[in-house]
N, C-alpha and C positions, 0 to 999 in steps of 0.2 A: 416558809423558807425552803423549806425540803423543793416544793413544784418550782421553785426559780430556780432551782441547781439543776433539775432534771430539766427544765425548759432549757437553759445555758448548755448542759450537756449534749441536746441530741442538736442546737444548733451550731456548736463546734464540729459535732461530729458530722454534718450534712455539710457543713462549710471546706472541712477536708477531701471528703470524700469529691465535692463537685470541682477541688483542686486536683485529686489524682485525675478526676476523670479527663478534666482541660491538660492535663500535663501529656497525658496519654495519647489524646488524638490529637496535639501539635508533637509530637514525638512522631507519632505514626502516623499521620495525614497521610504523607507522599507514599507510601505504601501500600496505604489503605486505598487509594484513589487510584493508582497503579495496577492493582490488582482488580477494583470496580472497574478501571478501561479496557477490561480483557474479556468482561461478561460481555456476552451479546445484548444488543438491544433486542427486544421481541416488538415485532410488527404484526400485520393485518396480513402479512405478505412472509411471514418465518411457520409456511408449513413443518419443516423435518423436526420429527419429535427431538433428536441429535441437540439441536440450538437449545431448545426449551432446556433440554437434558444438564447441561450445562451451570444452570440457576437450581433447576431441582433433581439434585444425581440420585434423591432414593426413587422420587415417580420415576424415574428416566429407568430407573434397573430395574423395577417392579413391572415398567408398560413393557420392557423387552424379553419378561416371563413368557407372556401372551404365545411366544411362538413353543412354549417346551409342551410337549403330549398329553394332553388329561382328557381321561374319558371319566364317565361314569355312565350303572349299567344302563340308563335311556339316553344317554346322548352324548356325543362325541366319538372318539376314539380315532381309529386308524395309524399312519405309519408319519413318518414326519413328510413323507414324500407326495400321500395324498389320504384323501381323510374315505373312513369306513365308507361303503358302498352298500347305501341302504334298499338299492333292487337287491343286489343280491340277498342281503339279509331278510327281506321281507318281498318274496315275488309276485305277491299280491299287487305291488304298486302298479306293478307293469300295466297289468289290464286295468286298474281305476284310474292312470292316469293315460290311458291310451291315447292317442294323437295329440299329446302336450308333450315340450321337452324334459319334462320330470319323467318319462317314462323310459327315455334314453338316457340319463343320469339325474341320478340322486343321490348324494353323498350328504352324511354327517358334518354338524360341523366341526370345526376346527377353533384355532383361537383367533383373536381379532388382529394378528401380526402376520394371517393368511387370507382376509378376509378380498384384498386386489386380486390378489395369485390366483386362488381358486376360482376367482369370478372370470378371469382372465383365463383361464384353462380350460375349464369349463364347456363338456360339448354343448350345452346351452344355451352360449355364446356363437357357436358356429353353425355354417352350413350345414343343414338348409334351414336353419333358425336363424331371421334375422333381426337380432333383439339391438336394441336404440341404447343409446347413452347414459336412458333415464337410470340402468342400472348402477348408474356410477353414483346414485343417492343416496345407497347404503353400504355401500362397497369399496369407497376411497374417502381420503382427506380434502372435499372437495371444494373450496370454501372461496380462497384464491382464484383456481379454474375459473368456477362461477362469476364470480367480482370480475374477475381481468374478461373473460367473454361479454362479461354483462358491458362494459366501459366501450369493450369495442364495438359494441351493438350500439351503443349513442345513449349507455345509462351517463348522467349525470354525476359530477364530484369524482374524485381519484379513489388509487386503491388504498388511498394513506387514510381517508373516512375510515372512522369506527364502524364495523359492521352493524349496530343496531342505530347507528343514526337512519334521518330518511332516505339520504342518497346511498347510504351501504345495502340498505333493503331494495329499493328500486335495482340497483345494481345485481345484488345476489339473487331477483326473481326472475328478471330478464337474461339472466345468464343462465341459471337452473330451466329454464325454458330452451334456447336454444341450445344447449347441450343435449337435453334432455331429445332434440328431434336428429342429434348427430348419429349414424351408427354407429353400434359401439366400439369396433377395431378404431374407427376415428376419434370418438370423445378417451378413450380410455387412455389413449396418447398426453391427453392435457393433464394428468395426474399421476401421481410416485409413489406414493406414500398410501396405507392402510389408515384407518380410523389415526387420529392425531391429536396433540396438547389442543391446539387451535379448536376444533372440533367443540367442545365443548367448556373452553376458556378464554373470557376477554386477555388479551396480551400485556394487557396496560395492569388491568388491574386483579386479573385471576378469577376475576367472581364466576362462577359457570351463567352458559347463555348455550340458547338453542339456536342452531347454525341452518338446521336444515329446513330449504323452502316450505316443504311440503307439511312438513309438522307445525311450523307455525300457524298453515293456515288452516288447518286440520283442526287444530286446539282450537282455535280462532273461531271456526263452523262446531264445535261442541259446545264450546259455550254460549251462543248464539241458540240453541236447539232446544228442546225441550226436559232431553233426558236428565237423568238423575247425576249429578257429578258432585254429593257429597265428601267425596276421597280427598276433591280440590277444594278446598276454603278459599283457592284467592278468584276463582270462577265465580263460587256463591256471591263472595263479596261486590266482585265484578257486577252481574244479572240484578243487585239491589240496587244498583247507581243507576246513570240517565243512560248507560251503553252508547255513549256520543262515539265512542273509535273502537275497532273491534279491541278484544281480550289479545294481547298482546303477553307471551310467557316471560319473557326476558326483562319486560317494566312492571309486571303484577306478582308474578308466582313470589313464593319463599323460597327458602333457599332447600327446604327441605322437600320443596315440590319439584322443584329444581334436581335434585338430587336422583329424580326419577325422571323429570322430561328429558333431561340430556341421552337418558339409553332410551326412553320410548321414542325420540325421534327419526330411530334408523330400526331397534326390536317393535315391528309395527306393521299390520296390513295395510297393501297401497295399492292402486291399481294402475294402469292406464292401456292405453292401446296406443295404432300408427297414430290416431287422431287425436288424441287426449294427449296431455301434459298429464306425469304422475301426482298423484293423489291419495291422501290419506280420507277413506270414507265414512267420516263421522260426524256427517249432517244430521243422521236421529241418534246417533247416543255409542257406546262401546261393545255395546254384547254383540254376542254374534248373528242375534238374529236381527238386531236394529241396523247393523252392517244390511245386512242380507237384504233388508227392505229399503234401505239406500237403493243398494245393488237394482231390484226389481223394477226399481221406479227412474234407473237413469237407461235415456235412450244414446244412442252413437249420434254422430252428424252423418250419418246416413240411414238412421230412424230403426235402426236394428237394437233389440234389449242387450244391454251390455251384459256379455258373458269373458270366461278366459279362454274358451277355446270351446269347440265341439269334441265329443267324443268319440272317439275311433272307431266304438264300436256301436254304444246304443243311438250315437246321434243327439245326445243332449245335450243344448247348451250350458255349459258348467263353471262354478267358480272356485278358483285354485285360493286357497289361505297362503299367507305368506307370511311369516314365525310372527302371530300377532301375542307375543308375549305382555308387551303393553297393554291391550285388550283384552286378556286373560289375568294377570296382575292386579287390574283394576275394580274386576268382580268379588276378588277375594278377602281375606279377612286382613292382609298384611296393609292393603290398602286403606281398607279401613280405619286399621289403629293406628295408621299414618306414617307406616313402615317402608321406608323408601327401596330402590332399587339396591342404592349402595351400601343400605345398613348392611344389605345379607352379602351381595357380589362385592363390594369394594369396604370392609370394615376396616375400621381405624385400630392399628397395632402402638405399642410405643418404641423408643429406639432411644433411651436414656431416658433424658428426658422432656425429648419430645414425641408430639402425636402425630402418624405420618399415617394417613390414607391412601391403604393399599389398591396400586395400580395393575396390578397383577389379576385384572378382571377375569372371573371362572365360578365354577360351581362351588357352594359350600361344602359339598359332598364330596371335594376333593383335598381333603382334610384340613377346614375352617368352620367345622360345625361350632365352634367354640362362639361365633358372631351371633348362633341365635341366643346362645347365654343370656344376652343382652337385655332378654324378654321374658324365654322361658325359661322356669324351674328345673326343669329336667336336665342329665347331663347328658353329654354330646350321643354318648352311644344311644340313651332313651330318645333321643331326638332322630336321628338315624331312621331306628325302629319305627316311628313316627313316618316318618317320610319314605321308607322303604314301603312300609304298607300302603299307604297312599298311591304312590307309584306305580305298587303292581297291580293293585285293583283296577286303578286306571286302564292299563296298559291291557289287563282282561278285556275290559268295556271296548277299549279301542280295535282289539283284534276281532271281535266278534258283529262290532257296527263293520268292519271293512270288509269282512263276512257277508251281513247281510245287502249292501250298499253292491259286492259282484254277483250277489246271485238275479238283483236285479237285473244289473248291468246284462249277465246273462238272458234274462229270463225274455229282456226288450230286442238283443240281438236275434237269438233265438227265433222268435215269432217274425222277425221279420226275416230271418233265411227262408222262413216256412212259407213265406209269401203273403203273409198280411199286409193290407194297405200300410204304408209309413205313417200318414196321418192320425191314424187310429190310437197311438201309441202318446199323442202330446201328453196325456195327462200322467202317464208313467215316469214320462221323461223330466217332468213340473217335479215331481215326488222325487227323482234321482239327483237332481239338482238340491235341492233342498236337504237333503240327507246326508249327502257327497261334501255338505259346502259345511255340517256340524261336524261329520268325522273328519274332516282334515283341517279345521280350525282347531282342534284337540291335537292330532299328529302331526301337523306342521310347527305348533308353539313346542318351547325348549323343555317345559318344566315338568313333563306327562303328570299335569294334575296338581302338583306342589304349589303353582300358585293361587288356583282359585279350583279346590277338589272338588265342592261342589256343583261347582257351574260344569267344567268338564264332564261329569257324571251324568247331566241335566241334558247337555250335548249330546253324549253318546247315546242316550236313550231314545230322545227326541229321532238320531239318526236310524238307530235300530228300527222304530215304528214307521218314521217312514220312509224308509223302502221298503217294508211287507206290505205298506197301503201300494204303494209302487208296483208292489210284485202280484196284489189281487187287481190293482186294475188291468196291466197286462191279461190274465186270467180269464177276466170278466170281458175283454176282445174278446178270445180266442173262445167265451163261451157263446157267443151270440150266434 
């Protein structure tokens, strides 16, 4: 008897409740609908973060953080007007990166709401540097450009295809190519906007997807390759199947892979030259030296060993890193226990009683060490402690490889003021190349160390030795 009064009870009360609820939304329909006809629709074609901002006002005030000043002691800083000036801070660049425009500016970065401005200001950008389009890969909301240049180049389908359909890819490769061959005063014209919602969210449905050409096909030629890509589960998974279409991020990953491809596909080493279309180099695998031997074994289309530039002073052809935080990330232990990008830079806060994941992309060291709580036992300042040491030790390693990587530098210029054949010196210049391309794979990534401390450390070693094999074979000229 009792179980029919309760069954009678809560189906009274369920039967009320779905009356207030009908009373309510014909009460407030036309209010409610009135108010929905005010939101923007979001497109394929609703670059400005503004529109998005609109639907979500707390990401929308969190992504416009990005432009307020946060340094910490290895990275960042500066004034709002332009960001720290890492020749002057460190004069050593000058001569390691002699005859590259890193040697005529290098600055700090900044936040991702100066990431056009700076690139756009940038004497690196200007005469007598004349750098192409491709730089608009990591440095605008580029997504649109690409689709609308691609359509007008004779891609297939409109700009209304979903970007991961086949005509939105066709479209967004074809266009990421010839931008990519525009100079940059000219391509840098077709964009407005810094990193963007769009960037790294479907419009329709929000779920994150990776935008950019080059990462696609990058991940694409990794999991294709031999190396070790345990970190990824949805690659392994992938490499078990019949691999009939390549590894594709945006139909395979999790969403917790996900959570990382979307910053690794702009925080990442790439290369290209006048000939080449940009490219992410991870045909044998992520570390720095599987890069390296990509590097060694790809020629130009005019049969010259792909390098970033000669050096000014010793003459060897050299490779510049480019912040491959995602290839440093990935050696380390956070990758491994399956610790995404965002758990640490973007952690979820609450705000009532909801969970809202902070947009306010930055260092944890900028007071959110509370995110590694998440994992570690320790509290925020023990963790600090943790990462400060880490840090400086690094940061020892690295000044003392850049140390030995000039005395090379020197020791190759040198012998040749003195009048020794040029030739005689290849095998010093093999050694300077190699040495030059561990310590600035370490010095160019954001994290000095934090993400993978000991692969870093492994690095700088590796560079220390060789340039003193560098600096005896010089030596060993000059004794014959």
């Amino acid at each position: 008897m009792k179980k029919k009064i309760r069954v009678l009870f809560f189906t009274l009360l369920a039967c009320a409740t779905a009356a207030g609820l009908f009373g309510l939304q014909d009460s407030d329909a036309p209010r409610v609908e009135e108010a929905v006809s005010r939101l923007p629709s979001l497109t394929e074609q609703t670059v400005d973060p503004a529109e998005w901002g609109k639907l979500f006002p707390r990401q929308y005030a969190d992504y416009l953080r990005t432009s307020e000043r946060t340094g910490t002691r290895y990275g960042g800083g500066g004034s709002d007007e332009l960001a720290l000036d890492r020749l002057a801070e460190n004069p050593r660049l000058k001569t390691l990166f002699a005859g590259h425009a890193f040697s005529v500016e290098y600055r700090a970065r900044r936040g991702h709401a100066y990431m056009l401005s700076d690139q756009r200001e940038s004497l690196r950008v200007q005469a007598p540097f004349n750098q192409s389009g491709a730089c608009l890969q990591c440095h605008s909301s580029n997504i649109a450009a690409y689709r609308n240049q691609g359509i007008a180049d004779g891609a297939p389908g409109s700009a209304a295809d979903s970007l991961t359909s086949p005509n939105g890819y066709v479209q967004l490769q074809r266009g990421f190519e010839k931008v990519g061959r525009m100079p940059f005063e000219e391509a840098t014209k077709l964009v407005d906007h810094p990193v963007a919602c769009i960037d790294c969210h479907d419009p329709k449905t929000m779920k994150l997807r990776v935008t950019r050409p080059a990462f696609i096909q990058g991940i694409a030629a990794l999991a294709a390759s031999a190396a070790t890509t345990v970190q990824f589960p949805s690659i392994e998974k992938w490499r078990s199947g019949n691999r009939s279409e390549p590894y594709d991020p945006n139909e395979l990953a999790s969403r917790q892979e996900m959570r990382s491809f979307v910053c690794g596909q702009c925080h990442a080493e790439y290369y290209f030259s006048q000939e080449t279309t940009l490219s992410y180099p991870w045909n044998n695998g992520l570390k720095a030296d599987e890069i390296e031997s990509y590097y060694n074994s790809l020629t130009l289309p005019d049969g010259q060993l792909f390098s970033d530039w000669r050096h000014g002073e010793s003459g060897a052809d050299v490779l510049k890193a480019q912040h491959p935080e995602f290839e440093m990330w990935s050696q380390g232990i956070h990758s491994r226990s399956g610790v995404s990008c965002a758990d640490c830079h973007m952690p979820t806060r609450k705000e009532g009683e909801t969970k809202v994941t902070d947009h306010w992309i930055r260092s944890p060291l900028t007071g959110r060490l509370e995110a590694c709580q998440d994992c570690h036992l320790s509290t925020a300042a023990e963790v600090k402690i943790q990462v400060d040491d880490i840090q400086e030790r690094t940061n020892k390693m690295l000044r003392r490889a850049e140390e030995s990587v000039l005395e090379l530098i020197r020791a190759i210029a040198d012998a040749r003021a003195a009048g020794y054949e040029n030739t005689l010196f290849m095998e010093a210049r093999e050694y300077q190349r190699a040495a030059q391309w561990r310590m600035d794979f370490v010095g160019s990534e954001n994290s000095m160390g934090v993400h993978a401390s000991g692969e870093a450390l492994r690095l700088l070693s590796e560079a220390i030795d060789l340039a003193a094999r560098g600096r005896t074979s010089v030596r060993n000229v000059q004794l014959r």
